[in-house]
C-alpha positions in Angstrom: 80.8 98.1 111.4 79.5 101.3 112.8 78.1 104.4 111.1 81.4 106.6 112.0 83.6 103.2 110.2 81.6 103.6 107.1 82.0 107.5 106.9 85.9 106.8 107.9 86.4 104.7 104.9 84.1 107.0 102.4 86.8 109.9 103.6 89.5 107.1 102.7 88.2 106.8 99.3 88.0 110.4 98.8 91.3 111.0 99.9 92.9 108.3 97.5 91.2 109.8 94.9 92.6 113.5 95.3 95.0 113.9 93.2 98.3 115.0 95.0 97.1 113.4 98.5 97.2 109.4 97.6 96.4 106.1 99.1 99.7 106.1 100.5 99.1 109.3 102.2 95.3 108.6 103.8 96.0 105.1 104.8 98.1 106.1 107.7 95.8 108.7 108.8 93.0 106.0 108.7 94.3 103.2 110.6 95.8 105.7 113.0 92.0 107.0 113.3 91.3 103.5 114.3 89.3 102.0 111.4 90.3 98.4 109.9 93.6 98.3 108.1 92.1 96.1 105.6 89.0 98.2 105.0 90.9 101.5 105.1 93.5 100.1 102.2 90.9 98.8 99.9 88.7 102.1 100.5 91.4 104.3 99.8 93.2 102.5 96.8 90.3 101.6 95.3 89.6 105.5 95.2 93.1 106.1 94.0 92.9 103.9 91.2 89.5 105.4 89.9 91.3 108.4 89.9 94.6 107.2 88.1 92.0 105.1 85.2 89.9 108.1 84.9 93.6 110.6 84.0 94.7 107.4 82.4 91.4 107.5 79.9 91.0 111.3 79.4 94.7 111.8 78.6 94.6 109.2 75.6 91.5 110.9 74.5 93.2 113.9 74.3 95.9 112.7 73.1 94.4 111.3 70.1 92.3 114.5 69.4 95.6 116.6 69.3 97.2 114.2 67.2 94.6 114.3 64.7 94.3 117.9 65.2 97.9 118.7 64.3 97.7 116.3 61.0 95.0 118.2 59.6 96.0 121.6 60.5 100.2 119.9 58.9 98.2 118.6 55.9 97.1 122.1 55.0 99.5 124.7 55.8 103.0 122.7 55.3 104.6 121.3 52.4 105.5 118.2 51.4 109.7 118.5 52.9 108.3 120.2 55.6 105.7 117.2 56.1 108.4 114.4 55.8 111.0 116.4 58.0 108.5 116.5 60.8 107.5 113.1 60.3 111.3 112.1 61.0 111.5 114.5 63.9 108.0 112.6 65.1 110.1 109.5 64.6 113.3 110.3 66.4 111.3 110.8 69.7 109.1 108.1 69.6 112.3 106.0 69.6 113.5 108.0 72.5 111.1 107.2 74.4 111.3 103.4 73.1 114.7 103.6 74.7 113.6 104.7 78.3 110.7 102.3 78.3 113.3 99.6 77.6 115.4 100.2 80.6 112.8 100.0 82.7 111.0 103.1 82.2 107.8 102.0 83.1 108.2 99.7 86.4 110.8 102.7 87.6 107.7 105.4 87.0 104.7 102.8 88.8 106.7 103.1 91.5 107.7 106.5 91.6 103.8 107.1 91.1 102.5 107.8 94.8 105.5 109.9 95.3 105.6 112.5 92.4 101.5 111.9 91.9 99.8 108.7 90.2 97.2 110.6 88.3 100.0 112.9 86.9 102.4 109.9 85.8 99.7 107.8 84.2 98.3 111.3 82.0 102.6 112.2 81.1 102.8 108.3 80.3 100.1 108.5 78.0 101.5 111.4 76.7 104.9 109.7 75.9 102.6 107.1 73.8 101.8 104.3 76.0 98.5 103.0 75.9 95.8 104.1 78.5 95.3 100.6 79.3 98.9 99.9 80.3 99.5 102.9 82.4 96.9 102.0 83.8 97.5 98.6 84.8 101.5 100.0 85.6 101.1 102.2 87.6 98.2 101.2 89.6 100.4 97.8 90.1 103.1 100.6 92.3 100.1 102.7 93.9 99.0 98.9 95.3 102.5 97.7 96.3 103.4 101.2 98.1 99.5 100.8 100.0 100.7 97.4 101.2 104.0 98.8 101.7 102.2 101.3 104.1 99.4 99.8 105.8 102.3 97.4 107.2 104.9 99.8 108.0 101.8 102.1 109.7 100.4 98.9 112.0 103.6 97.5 112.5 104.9 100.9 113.4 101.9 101.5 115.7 102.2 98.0 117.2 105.8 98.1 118.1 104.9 101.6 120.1 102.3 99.6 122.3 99.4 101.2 120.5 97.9 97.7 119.2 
């Protein structure tokens, strides 16, 4: 590969790993450019993943850190009913959110990732309590799927107009 290949797929990888402008969005652009399908969707999902591990990480670190923040700041201003009727409140959504993962919350949101933003669904997943590891793995499973999805629909597309 030449010079002008290799600084094709570092813009890939770049523009995978903006948030808001996804794999799904750059591959196109890249085999349209003419570089190597195969190339351009490794380059560019492999950025995009970084990206979704790295949101995944930080938001169950900050998670954690507010958690712990808001049970010592509870521990010393509230009272004890106060205490136990937040703790039930605390309760009632996690089961909430038990609920949507259990109809499919998770598999519906990895593949809704590259549309509404994969960095943003794996941070509000963590949010809702999943582990980082587990967003991680869900969602980057959809960002992979849609890139295949893609990178066919983009040379097949191109093909069947005579381009290939």
């Amino acid at each position: 590969m030449s010079t002008a290949h290799w600084w094709g797929l570092l813009t890939m990888f770049l523009g995978g790993a903006l948030p808001w402008l996804e794999a799904v969005v750059v591959i196109p652009g890249g085999i349209l450019a003419g570089l190597p399908a195969g190339p351009v969707v490794i380059a560019a999902t492999t950025g995009n993943l970084l990206t979704i591990g790295i949101a995944a990480w930080c938001g169950e670190q900050i998670r954690g850190w507010l958690t712990r923040r808001r049970a010592s700041r509870d521990a010393k201003k509230l009272d004890e009913e106060t205490l136990a009727r937040k703790e039930v409140q605390r309760a009632k959504r996690q089961r909430r959110v038990q609920r949507v993962m259990d109809r499919g919350g998770m598999p519906a949101l990895a593949v809704m990732g590259p549309i509404i933003g994969t960095q943003f669904i794996a941070v509000a997943v963590v949010a809702m309590g999943i582990s980082a590891t587990r967003s991680f793995l869900w969602v980057s499973a959809g960002t992979v799927a849609w890139a295949l999805v893609v990178a066919v629909a983009t040379v097949g597309g191109f093909e069947a107009l005579g381009g290939g």
